[in-house]
Structure formats: structure tokens, C-alpha cells
N, CA, C and O atoms as CSV, one atom per row, in Angstrom:
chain,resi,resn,atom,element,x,y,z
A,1,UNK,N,N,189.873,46.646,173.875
A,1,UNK,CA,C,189.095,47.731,173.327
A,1,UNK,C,C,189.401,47.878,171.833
A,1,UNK,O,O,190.561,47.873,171.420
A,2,UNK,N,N,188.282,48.014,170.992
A,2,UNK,CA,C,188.810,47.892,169.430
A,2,UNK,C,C,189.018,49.194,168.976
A,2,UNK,O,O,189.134,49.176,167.750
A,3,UNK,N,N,189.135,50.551,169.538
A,3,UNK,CA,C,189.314,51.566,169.056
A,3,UNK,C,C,189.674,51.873,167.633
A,3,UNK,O,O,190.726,52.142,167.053
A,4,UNK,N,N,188.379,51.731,167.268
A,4,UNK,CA,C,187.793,52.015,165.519
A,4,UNK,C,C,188.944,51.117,164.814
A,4,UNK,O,O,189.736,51.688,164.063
A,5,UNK,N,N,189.075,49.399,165.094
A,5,UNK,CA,C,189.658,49.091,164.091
A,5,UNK,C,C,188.381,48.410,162.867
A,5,UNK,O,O,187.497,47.742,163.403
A,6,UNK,N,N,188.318,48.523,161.781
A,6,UNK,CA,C,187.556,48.485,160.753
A,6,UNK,C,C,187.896,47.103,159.988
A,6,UNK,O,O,188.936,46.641,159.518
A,7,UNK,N,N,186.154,46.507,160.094
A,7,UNK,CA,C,186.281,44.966,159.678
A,7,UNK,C,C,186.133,44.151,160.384
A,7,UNK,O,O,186.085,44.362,161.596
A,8,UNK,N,N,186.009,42.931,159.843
A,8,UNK,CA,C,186.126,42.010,160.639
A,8,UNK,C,C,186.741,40.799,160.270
A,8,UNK,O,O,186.450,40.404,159.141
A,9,UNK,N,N,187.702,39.945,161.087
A,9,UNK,CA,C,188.762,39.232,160.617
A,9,UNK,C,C,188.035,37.886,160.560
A,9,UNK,O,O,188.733,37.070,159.958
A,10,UNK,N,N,186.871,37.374,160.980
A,10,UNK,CA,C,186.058,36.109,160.627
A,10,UNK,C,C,187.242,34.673,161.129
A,10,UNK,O,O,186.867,33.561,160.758
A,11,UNK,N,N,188.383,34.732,161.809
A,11,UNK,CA,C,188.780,33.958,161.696
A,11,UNK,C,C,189.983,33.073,161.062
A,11,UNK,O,O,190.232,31.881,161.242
A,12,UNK,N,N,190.698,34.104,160.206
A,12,UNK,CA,C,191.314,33.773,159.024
A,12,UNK,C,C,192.079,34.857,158.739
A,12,UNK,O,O,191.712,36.029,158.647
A,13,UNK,N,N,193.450,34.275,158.568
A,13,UNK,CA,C,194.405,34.995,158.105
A,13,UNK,C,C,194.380,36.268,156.900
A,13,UNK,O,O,193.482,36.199,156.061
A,14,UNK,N,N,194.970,36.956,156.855
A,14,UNK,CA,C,194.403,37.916,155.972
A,14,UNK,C,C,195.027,37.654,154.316
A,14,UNK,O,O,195.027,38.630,153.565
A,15,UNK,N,N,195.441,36.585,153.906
A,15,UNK,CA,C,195.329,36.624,152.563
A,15,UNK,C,C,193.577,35.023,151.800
A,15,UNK,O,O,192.884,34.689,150.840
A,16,UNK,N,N,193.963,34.693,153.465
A,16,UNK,CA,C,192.599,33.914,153.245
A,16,UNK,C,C,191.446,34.206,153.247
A,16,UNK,O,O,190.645,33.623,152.516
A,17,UNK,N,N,190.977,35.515,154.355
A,17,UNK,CA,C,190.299,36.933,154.142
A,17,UNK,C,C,190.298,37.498,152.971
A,17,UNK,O,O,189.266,38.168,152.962
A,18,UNK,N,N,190.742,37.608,152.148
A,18,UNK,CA,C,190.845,38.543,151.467
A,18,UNK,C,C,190.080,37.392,149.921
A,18,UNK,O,O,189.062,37.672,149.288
A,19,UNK,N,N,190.801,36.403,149.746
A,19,UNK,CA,C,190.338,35.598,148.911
A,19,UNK,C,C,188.789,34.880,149.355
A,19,UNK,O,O,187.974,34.510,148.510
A,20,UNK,N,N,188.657,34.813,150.282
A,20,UNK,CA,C,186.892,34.408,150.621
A,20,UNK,C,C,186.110,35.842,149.824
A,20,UNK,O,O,185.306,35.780,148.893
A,21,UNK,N,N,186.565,36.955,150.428
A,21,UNK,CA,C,185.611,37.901,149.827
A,21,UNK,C,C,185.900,38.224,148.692
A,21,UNK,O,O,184.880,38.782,148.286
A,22,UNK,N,N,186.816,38.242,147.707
A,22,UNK,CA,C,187.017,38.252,146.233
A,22,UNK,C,C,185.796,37.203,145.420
A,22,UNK,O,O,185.059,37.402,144.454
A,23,UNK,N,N,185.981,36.160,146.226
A,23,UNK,CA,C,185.169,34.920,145.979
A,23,UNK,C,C,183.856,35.167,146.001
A,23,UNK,O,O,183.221,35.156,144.946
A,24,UNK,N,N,183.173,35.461,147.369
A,24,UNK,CA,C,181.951,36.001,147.700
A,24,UNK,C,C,181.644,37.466,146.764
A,24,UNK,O,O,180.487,37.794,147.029
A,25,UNK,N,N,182.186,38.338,145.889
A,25,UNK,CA,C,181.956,39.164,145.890
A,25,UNK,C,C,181.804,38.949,144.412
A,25,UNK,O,O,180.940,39.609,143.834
A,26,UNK,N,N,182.621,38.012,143.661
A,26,UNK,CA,C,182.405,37.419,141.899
A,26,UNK,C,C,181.193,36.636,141.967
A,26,UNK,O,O,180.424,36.583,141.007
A,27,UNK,N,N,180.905,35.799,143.457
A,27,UNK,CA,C,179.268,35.250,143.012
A,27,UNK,C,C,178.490,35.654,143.290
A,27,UNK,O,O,177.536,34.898,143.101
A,28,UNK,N,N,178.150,36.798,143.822
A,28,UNK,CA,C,177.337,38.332,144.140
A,28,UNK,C,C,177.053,38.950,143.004
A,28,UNK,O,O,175.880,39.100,142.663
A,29,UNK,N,N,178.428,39.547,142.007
A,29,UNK,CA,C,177.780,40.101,141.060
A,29,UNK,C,C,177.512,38.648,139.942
A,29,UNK,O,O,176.681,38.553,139.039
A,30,UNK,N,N,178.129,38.037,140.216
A,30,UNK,CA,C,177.791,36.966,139.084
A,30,UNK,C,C,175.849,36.580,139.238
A,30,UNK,O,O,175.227,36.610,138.176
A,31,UNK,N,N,175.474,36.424,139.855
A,31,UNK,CA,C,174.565,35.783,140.520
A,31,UNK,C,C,172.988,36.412,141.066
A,31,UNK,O,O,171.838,36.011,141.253
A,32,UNK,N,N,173.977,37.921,141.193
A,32,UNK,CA,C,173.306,38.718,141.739
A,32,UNK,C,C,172.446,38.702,142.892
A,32,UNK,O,O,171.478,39.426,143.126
A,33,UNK,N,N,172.937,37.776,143.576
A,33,UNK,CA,C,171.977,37.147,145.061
A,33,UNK,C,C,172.449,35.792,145.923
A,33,UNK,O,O,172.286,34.612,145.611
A,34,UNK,N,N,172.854,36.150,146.680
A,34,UNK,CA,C,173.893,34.691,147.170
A,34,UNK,C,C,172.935,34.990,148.806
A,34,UNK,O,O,172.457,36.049,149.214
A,35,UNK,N,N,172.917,33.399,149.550
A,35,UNK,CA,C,172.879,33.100,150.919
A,35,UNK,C,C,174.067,32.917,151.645
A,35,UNK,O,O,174.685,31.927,151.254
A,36,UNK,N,N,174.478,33.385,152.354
A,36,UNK,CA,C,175.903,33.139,153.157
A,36,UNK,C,C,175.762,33.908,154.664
A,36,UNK,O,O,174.886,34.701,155.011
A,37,UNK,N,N,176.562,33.561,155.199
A,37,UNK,CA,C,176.790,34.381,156.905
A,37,UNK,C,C,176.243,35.826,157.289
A,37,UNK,O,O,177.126,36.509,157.809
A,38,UNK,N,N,175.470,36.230,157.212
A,38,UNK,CA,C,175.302,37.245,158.181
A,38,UNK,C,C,176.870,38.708,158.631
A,38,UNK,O,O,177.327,39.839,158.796
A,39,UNK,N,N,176.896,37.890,158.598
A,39,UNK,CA,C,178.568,38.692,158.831
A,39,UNK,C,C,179.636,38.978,157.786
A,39,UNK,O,O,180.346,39.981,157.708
A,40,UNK,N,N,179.617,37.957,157.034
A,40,UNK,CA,C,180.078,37.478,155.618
A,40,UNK,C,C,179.176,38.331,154.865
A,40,UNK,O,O,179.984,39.121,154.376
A,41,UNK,N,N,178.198,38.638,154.511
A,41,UNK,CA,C,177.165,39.632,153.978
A,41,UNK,C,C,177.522,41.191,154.109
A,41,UNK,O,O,177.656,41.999,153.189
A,42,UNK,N,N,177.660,41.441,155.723
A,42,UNK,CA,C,177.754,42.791,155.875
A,42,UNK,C,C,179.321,43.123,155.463
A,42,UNK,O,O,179.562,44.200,154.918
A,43,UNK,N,N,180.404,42.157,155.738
A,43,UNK,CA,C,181.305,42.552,154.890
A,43,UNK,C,C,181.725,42.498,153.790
A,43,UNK,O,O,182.833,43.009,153.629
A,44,UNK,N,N,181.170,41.987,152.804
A,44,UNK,CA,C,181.159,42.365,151.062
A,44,UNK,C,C,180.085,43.804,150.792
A,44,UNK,O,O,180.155,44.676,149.926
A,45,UNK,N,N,179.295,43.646,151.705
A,45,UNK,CA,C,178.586,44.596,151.320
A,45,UNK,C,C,179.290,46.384,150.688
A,45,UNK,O,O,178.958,46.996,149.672
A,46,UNK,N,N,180.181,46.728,151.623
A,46,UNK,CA,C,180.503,47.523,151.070
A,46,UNK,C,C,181.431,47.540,149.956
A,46,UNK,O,O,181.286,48.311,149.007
A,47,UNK,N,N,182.480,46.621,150.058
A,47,UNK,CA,C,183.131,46.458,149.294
A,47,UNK,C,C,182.827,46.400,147.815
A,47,UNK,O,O,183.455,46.859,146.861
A,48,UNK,N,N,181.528,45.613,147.880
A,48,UNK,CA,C,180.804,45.669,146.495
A,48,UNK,C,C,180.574,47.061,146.130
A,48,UNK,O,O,181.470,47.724,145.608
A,49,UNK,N,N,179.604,47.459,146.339
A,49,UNK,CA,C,179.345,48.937,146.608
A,49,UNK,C,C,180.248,49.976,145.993
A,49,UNK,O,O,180.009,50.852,145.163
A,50,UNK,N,N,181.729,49.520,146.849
A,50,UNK,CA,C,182.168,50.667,145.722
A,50,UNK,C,C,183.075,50.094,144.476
A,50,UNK,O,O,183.795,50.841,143.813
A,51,UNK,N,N,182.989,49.054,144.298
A,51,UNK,CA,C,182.824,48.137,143.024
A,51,UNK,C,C,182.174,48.885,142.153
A,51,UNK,O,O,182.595,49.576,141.225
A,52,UNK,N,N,180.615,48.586,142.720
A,52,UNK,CA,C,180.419,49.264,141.624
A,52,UNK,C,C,179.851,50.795,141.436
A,52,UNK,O,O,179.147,51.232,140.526
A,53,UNK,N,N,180.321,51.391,142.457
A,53,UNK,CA,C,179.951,52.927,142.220
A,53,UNK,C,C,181.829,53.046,140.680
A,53,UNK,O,O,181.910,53.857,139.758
A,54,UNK,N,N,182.692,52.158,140.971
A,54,UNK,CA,C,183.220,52.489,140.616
A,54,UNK,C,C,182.852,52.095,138.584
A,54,UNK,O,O,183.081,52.742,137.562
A,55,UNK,N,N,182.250,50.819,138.833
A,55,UNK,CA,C,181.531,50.624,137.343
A,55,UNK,C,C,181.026,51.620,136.898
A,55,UNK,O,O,181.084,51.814,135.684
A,56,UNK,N,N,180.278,52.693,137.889
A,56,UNK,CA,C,179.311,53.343,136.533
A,56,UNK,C,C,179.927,54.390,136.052
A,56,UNK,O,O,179.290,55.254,135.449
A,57,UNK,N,N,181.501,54.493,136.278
A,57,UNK,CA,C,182.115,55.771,135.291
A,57,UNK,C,C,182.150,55.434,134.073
A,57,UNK,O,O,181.825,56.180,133.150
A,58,UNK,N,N,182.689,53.865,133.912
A,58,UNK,CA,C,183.051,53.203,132.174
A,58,UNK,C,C,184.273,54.349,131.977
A,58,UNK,O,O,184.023,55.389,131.368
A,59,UNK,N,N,185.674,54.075,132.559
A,59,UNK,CA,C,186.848,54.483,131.945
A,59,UNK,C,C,187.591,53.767,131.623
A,59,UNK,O,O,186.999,52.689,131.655
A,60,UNK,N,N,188.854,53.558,131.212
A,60,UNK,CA,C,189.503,52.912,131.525
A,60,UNK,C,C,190.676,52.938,132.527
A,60,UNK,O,O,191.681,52.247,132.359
A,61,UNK,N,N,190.482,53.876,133.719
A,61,UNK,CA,C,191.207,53.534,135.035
A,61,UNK,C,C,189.875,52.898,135.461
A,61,UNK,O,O,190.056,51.911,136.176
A,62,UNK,N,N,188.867,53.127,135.272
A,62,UNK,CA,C,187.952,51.837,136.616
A,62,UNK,C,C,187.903,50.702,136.054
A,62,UNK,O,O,187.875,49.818,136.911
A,63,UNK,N,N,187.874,50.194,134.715
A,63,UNK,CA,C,188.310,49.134,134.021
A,63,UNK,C,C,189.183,48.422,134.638
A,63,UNK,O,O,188.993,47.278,135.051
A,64,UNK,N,N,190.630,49.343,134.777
A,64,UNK,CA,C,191.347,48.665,135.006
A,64,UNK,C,C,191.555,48.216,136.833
A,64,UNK,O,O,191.973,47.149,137.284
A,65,UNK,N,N,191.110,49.415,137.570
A,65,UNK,CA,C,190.793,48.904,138.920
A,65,UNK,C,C,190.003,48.025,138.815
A,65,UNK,O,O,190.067,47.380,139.861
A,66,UNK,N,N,189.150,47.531,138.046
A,66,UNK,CA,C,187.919,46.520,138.350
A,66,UNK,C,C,188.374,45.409,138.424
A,66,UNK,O,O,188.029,44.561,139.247
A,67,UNK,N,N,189.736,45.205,137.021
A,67,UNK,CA,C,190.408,43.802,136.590
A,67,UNK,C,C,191.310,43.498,137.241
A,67,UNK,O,O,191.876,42.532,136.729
A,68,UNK,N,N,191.902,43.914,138.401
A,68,UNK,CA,C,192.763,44.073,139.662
A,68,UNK,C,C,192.137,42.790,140.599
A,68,UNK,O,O,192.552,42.093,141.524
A,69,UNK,N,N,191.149,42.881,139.964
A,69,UNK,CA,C,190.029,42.219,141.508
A,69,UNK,C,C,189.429,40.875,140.911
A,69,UNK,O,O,189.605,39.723,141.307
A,70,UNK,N,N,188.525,41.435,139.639
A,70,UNK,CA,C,187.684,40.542,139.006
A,70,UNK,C,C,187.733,39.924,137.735
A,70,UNK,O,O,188.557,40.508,137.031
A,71,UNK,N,N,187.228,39.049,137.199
A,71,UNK,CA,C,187.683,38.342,136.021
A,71,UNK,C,C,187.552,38.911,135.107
A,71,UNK,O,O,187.233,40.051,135.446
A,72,UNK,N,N,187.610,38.821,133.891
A,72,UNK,CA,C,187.451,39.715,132.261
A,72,UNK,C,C,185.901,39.709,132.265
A,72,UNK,O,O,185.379,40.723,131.802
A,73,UNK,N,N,185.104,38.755,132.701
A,73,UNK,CA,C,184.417,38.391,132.311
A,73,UNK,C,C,182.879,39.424,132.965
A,73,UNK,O,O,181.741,39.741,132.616
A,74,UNK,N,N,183.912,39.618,134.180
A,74,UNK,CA,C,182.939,39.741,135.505
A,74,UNK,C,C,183.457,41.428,135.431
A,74,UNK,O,O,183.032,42.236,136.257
A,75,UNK,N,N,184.443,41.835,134.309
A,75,UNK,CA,C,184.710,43.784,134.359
A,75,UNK,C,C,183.503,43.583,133.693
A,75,UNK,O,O,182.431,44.059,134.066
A,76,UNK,N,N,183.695,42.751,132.527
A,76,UNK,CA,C,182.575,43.376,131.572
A,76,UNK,C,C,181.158,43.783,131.810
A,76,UNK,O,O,180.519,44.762,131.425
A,77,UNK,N,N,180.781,42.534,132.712
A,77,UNK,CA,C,179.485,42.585,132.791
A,77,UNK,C,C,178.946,43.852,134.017
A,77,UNK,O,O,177.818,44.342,134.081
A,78,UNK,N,N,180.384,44.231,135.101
A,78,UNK,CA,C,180.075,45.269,135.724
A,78,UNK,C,C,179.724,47.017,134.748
A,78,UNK,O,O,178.945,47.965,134.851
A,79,UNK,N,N,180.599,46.685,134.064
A,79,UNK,CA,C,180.850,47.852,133.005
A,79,UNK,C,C,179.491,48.035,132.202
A,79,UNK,O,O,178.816,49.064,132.221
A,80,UNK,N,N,179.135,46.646,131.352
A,80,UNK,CA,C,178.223,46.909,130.463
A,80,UNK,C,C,176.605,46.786,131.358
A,80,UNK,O,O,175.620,47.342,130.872
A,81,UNK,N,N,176.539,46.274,132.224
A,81,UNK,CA,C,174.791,46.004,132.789
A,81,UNK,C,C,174.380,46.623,134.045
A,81,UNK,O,O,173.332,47.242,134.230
A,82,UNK,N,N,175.773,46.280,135.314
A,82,UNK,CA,C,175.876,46.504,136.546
A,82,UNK,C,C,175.612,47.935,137.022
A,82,UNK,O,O,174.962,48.508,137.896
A,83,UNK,N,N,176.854,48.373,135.505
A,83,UNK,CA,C,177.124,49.978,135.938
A,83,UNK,C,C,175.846,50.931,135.503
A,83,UNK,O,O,175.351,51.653,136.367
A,84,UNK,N,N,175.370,50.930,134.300
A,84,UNK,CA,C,174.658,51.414,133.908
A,84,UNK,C,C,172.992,51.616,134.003
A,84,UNK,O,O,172.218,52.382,133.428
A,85,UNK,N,N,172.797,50.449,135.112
A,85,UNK,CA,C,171.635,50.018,135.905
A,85,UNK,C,C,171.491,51.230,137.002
A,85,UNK,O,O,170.485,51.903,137.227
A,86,UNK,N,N,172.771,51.316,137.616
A,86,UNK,CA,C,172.593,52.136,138.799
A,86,UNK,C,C,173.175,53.368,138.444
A,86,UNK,O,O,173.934,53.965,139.208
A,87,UNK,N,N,172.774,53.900,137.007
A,87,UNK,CA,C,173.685,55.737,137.189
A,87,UNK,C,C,173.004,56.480,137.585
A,87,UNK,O,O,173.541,57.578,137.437
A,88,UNK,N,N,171.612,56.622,138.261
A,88,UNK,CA,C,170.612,57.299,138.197
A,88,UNK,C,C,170.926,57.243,140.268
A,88,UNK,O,O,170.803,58.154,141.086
A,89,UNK,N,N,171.246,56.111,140.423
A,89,UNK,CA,C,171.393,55.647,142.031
A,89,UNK,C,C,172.416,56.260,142.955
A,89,UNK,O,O,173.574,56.078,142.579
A,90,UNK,N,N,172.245,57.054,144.253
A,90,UNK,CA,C,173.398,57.254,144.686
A,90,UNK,C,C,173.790,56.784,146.014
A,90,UNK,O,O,173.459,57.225,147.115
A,91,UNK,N,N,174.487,55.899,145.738
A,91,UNK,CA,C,174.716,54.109,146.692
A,91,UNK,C,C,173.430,53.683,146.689
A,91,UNK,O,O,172.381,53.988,146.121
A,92,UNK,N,N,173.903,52.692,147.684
A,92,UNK,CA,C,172.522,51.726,148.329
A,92,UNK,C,C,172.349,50.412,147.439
A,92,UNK,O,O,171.374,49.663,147.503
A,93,UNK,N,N,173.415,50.255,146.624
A,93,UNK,CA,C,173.414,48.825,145.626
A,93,UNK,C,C,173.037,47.791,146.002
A,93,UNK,O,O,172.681,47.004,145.125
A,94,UNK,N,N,172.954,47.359,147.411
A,94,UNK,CA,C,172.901,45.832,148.025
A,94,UNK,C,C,171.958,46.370,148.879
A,94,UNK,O,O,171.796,47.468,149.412
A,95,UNK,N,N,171.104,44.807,148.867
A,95,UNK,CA,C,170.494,44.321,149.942
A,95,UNK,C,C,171.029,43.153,151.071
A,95,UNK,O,O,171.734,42.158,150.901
A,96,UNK,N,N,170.439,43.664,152.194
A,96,UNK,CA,C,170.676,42.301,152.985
A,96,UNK,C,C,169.513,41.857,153.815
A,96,UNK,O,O,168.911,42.567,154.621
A,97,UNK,N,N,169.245,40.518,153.510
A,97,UNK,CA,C,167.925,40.153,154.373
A,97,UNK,C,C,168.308,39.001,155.131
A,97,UNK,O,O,168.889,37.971,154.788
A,98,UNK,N,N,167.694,39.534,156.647
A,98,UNK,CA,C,168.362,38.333,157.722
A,98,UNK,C,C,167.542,37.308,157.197
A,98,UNK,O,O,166.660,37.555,156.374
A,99,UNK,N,N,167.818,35.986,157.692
A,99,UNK,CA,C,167.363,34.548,157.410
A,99,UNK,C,C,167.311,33.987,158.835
A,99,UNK,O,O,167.694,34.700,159.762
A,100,UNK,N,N,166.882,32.819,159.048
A,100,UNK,CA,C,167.027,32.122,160.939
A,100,UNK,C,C,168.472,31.971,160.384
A,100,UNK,O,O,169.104,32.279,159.373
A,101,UNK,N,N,168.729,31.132,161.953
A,101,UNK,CA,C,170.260,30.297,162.053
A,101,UNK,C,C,170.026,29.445,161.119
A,101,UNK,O,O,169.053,29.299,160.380
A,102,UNK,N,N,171.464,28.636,161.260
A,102,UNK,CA,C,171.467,27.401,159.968
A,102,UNK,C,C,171.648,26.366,160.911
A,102,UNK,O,O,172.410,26.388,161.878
A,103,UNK,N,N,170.797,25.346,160.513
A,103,UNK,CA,C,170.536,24.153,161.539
A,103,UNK,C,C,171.502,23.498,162.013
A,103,UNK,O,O,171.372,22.951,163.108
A,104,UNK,N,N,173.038,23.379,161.079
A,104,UNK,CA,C,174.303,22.537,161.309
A,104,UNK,C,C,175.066,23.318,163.180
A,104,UNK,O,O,175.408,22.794,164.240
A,105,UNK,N,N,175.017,24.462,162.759
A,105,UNK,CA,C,175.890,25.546,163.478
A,105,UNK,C,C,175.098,26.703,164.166
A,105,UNK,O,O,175.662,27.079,165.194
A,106,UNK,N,N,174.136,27.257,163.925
A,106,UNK,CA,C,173.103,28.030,164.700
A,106,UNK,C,C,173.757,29.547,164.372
A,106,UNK,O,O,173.711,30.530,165.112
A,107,UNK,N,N,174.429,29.436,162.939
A,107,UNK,CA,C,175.279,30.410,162.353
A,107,UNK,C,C,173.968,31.511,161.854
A,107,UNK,O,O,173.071,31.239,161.056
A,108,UNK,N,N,174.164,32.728,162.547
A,108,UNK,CA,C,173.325,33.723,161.789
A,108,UNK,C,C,173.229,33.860,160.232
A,108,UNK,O,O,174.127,34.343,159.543
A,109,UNK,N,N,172.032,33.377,159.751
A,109,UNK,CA,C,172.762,33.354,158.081
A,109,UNK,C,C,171.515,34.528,157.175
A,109,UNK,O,O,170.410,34.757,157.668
A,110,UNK,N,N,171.920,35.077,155.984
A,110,UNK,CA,C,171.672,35.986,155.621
A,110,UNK,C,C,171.433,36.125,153.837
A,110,UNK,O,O,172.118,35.362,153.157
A,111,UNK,N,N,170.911,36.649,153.439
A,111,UNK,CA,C,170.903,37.187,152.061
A,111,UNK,C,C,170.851,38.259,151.477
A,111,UNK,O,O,170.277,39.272,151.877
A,112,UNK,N,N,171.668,38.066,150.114
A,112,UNK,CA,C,172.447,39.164,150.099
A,112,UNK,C,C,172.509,39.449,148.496
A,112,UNK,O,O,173.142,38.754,147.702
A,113,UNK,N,N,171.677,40.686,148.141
A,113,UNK,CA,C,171.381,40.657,146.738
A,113,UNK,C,C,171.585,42.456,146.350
A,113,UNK,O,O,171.626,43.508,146.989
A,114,UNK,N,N,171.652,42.130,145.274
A,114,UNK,CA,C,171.713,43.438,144.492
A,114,UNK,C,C,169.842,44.218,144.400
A,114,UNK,O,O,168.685,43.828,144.558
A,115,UNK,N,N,170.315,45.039,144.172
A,115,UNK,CA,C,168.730,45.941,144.300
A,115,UNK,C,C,168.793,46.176,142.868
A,115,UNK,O,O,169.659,46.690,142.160
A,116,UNK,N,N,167.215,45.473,142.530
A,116,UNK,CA,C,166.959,46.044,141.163
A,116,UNK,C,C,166.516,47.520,140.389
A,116,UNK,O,O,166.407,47.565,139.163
């Protein structure tokens, strides 16, 4: 019985967990639209989310929570484009659109984009 444990472990140890979605979550905002798992989707999803609810303050404690996570490259662009896109927004940053299976594996697969 999972009595409200939160997440999902996909398989993988939790510092390998943890680095897939760091990963998945720099070519999300990098990209702004990635295809990947279905499952893999719904869990960046939030995570992003409050990414970047946390972008649209522009301080420097969310600065610096941001650079905890993400590259110099990838605060900035949350800070200067990401954040300021959505100040008007309250959540709802991501999309996810189911896709069929994937022909190799019959893996539910999904897409997964930022809302313009």
C-alpha cells in the first residue's frame, strides 16, 4: 500500500533520479519543449513549475536557489525571459501532450512544453 508516498522512483536509485530530472528539466527550459516518457513528463512537471514560479521574483535568494540546480546560463535565461513571461500567470507553466507508445518498447511517450 503506498500510503501517500510522493513520486515516482522510475527505476533508479535516487542520486540517478535526481540527475535524469536535473537533466530533463535544463532541456525543458533550454528548449522549451522536449518528447520523453509519459511519466518522465509528469514528473518534471512540477518541479519545473516551481522553478519557475520561483524565477519570476528576480532576487537574489531565487537566483541563488535557481544556481543550486541550474547552469549560469540557464539562471539567466530563467530570470531574464522565463520569469517575466509568466508574471501575469498563476501556475500552469507546462504542458503535457500524450503521444502513442514508442515502437522499440510500447513505452507511453509524451510531450512536454512550456505554455506560451
Amino acid at each position: 500500500m503506498r500510503k501517500q508516498k510522493k513520486g515516482r522512483k522510475l527505476s533508479r536509485k535516487t542520486d540517478q533520479r535526481k540527475a535524469l530530472f536535473k537533466a530533463l528539466i535544463s532541456a525543458l527550459l533550454l528548449r522549451e519543449k522536449i518528447k520523453t516518457t509519459e511519466a518522465k513528463a509528469r514528473e518534471i512537471s512540477g518541479l519545473t513549475e516551481k522553478l519557475i514560479t520561483k524565477s519570476r521574483q528576480n532576487t537574489l535568494q531565487s537566483r541563488r536557489s535557481l544556481a543550486s540546480l541550474l547552469s549560469p546560463q540557464l539562471v539567466k535565461k530563467m530570470v531574464d525571459e522565463i520569469g517575466p513571461r509568466y508574471k501575469d500567470r498563476n501556475g500552469g507553466y507546462t504542458r503535457i501532450m500524450r503521444l502513442g507508445p514508442r515502437m522499440s518498447d510500447g513505452a507511453k511517450m509524451a510531450i512536454i512544453e512550456l505554455v506560451k
